[in-house]
N, C-alpha and C positions, 0 to 999 in steps of 0.2 A: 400320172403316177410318178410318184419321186423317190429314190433307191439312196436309203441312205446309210453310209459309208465312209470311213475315215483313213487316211493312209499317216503312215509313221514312217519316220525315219531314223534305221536304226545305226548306221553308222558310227555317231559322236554319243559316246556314254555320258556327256557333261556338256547336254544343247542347254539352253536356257534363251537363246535366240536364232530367227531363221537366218540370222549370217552365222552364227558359231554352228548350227544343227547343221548345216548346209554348205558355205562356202570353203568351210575348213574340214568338211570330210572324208574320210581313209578311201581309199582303193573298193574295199567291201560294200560301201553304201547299199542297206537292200530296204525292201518294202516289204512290208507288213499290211496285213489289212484284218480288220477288224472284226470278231466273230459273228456281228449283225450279216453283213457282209457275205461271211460263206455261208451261210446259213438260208440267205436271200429272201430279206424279211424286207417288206417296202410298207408302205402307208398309203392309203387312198381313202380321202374324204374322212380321215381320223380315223382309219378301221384299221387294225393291222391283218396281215394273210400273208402264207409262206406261196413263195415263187416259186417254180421250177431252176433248180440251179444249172440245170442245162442253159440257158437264155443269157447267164454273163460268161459262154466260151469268147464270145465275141470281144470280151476284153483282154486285151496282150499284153500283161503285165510287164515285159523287157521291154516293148515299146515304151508304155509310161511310164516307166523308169528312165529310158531314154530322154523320154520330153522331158521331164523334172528334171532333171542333169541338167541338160540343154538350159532349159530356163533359167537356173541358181545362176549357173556359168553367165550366163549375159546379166543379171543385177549384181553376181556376185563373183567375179574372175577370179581363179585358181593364181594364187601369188607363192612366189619362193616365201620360207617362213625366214628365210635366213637377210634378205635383202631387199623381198615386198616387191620385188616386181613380178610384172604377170607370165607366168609360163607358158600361155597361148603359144603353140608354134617353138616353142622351146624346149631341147630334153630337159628330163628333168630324172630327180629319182625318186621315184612310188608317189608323183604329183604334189610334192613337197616340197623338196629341195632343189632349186635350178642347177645343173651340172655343173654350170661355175662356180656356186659357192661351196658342191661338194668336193671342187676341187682343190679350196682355199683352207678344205680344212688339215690342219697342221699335225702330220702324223709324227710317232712317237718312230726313232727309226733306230737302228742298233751300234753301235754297241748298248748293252743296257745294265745298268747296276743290275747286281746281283739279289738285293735283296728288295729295292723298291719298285725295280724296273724301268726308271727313269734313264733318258740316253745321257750316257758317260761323255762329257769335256775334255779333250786335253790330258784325260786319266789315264796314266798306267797301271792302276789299281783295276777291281771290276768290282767295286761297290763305292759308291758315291761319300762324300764327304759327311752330307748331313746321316747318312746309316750309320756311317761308323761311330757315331756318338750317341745310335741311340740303340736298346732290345725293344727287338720285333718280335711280334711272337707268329705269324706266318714266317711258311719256309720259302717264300716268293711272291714278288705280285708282277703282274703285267699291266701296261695298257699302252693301246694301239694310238693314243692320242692324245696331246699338248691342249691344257684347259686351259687354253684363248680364242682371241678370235670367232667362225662361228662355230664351232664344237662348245665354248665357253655359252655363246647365245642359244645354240639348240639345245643344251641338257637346261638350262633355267624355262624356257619354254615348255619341255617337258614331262619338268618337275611340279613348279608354277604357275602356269596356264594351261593347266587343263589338258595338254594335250599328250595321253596317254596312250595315243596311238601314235606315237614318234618313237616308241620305244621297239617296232619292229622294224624302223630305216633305222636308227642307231645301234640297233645289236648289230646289224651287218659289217659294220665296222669290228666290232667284236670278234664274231667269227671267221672274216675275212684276214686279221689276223692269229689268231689260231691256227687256221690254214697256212699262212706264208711263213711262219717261223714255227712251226710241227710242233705245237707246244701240246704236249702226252697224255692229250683225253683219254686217249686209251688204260691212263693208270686212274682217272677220274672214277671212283665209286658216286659221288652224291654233285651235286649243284645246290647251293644255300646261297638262298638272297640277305643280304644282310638287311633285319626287320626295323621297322618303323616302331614307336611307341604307339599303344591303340587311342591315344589321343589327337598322335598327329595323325595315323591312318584314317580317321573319323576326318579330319578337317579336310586333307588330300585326298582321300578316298580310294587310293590307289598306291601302292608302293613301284616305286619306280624299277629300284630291284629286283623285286619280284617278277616285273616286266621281263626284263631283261634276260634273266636267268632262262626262264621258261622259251624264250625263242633259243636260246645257247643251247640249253636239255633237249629241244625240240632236235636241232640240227644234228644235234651229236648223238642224240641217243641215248638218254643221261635221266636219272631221276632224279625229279624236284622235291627237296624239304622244306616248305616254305616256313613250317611251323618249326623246326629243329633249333631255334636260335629264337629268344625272347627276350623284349628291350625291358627290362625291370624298374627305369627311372625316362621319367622324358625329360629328360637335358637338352639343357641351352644346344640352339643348333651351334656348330661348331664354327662354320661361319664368323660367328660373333666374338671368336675370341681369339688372345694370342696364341702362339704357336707353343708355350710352354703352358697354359691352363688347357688345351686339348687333352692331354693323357691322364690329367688330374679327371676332368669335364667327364668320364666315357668310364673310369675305372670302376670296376665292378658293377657296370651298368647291363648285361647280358648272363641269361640263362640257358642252359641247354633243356629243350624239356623230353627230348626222346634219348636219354643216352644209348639204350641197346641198338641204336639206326645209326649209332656215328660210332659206335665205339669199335675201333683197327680200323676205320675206313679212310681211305686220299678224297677230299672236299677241296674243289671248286667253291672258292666264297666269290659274290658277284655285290658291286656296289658300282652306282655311277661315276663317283669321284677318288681319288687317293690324292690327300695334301699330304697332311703330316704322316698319315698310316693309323693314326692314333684309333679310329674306330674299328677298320680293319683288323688292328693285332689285340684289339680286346677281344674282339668277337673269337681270332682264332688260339684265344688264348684260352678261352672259354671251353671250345668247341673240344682242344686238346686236352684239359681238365677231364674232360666228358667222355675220353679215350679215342677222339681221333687220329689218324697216326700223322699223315701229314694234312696242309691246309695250304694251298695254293688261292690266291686275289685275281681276279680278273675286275679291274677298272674299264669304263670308255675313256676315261680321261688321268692324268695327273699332270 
């Protein structure tokens, strides 16, 4: 008699092979079995007949969970994503990132403009040269980290490879600072991820934003609007362009579509990047239109 049965693995929401399903795995990795399975339906001699399901206590799921790990591991060694070598025997953080490279990543440290949040040079002032030449329409942004190096390598990985389970070891960056410069969740009403066009979220499949926001809301206790802010044009990614066609690129590109959820509220806007600002103060230009009162940025990087 032959008992047949299928195990999945759901870990990677974007397997398409047993090194991406498996060697690049989140912490969570579980198993799944198939409803032939519980139900315990076997075949003999071409005849089908239900089994008593008492007869598969004998299998230990943690166990073969265990072996499967085991296994991937020896064809397929857990590697830093940031430097590719093997973490076997190495801390690491959440089996991702070897300790070294998260030690390499370049934090943003204070004094910090006032209005981009970028650390201040040499400044007597407390707002940075290139602010002062331009309107922002947030009343602050933050972020904990300099977009080089590997912070510059792990948000492109991220974003573009598939790997949208990076976006719960990067928010810790996020919140870690939050925590060390006491920035005033406590006047936080809302968390808004700044949205994707439903073109690009179709190709990506994921909004990295939205990642993000949602582990921030989690930790603090915050409610997520994922839907509050709507991209109206899918414009050139910004990437591609100079730093004076960004505010042209983005202008009047967003909607608010719940105004009675934003209007007198303090918003948390959360995106992975701040260059120029340009997408950030439209969106809180928006949001404002829509009767927010204030609108704070929380970047990982600028």
């Amino acid at each position: 008699m032959t008992l047949r049965f299928r195990l999945s693995v759901n870990g990677e929401r974007h397997s398409t092979t047993l090194r991406t399903a498996l060697s690049e795995r989140t912490h969570s990795t579980s198993l799944s079995v198939r409803p032939e399975f519980i139900e315990g339906r076997s075949e003999s001699n071409g005849r089908s007949r239900t089994i008593d399901k008492s007869c598969l206590n004998c299998y230990d799921m943690n166990m073969l969970r265990k072996f499967l790990n085991t296994f991937v591991d020896i064809l397929y060694p857990k590697i830093c994503l940031a430097c590719k070598t093997k973490l076997k025997n190495k801390s690491s953080i959440d089996n991702l990132v070897c300790a070294g490279c998260w030690e390499k990543i370049k934090r943003n440290p204070p004094p910090f403009c006032c209005s981009c949040g970028r650390h201040l040079r040499n400044s007597i002032k407390n707002i940075c040269a290139d602010c002062v030449r331009k309107q922002l329409h947030f009343d602050r942004a933050f972020s904990p980290c300099a977009y080089e190096g590997v912070t510059k390598e792990l948000i492109h990985m991220f974003k573009y490879k598939d790997k949208d389970y990076l976006g719960f070891t990067l928010s810790k960056l996020m919140i870690e600072f939050i925590k060390d410069y006491n920035l005033p969740m406590e006047f936080v009403d809302l968390v808004i991820p700044i949205p994707l066009h439903k073109a690009r979220l179709r190709e990506r499949e994921f909004n990295q934003a939205e990642i993000l926001s949602n582990h921030i809301a989690s930790e603090f206790n915050k409610r997520v609007l994922p839907d509050a802010l709507m991209r109206l044009r899918n414009t050139k990614t910004q990437t591609e362009l100079e730093i004076s066609e960004r505010f042209a690129n983005v202008q009047g590109g967003f909607s608010a579509a719940k105004n009675e959820d934003i209007k007198g509220k303090n918003i948390l806007l959360v995106d992975d990047v701040l260059t120029t600002g340009a997408t950030s103060s439209e969106a809180a230009r928006t949001l404002k239109n829509a009767g927010a009162h204030i609108v704070f940025v929380l970047t990982l990087a600028n």
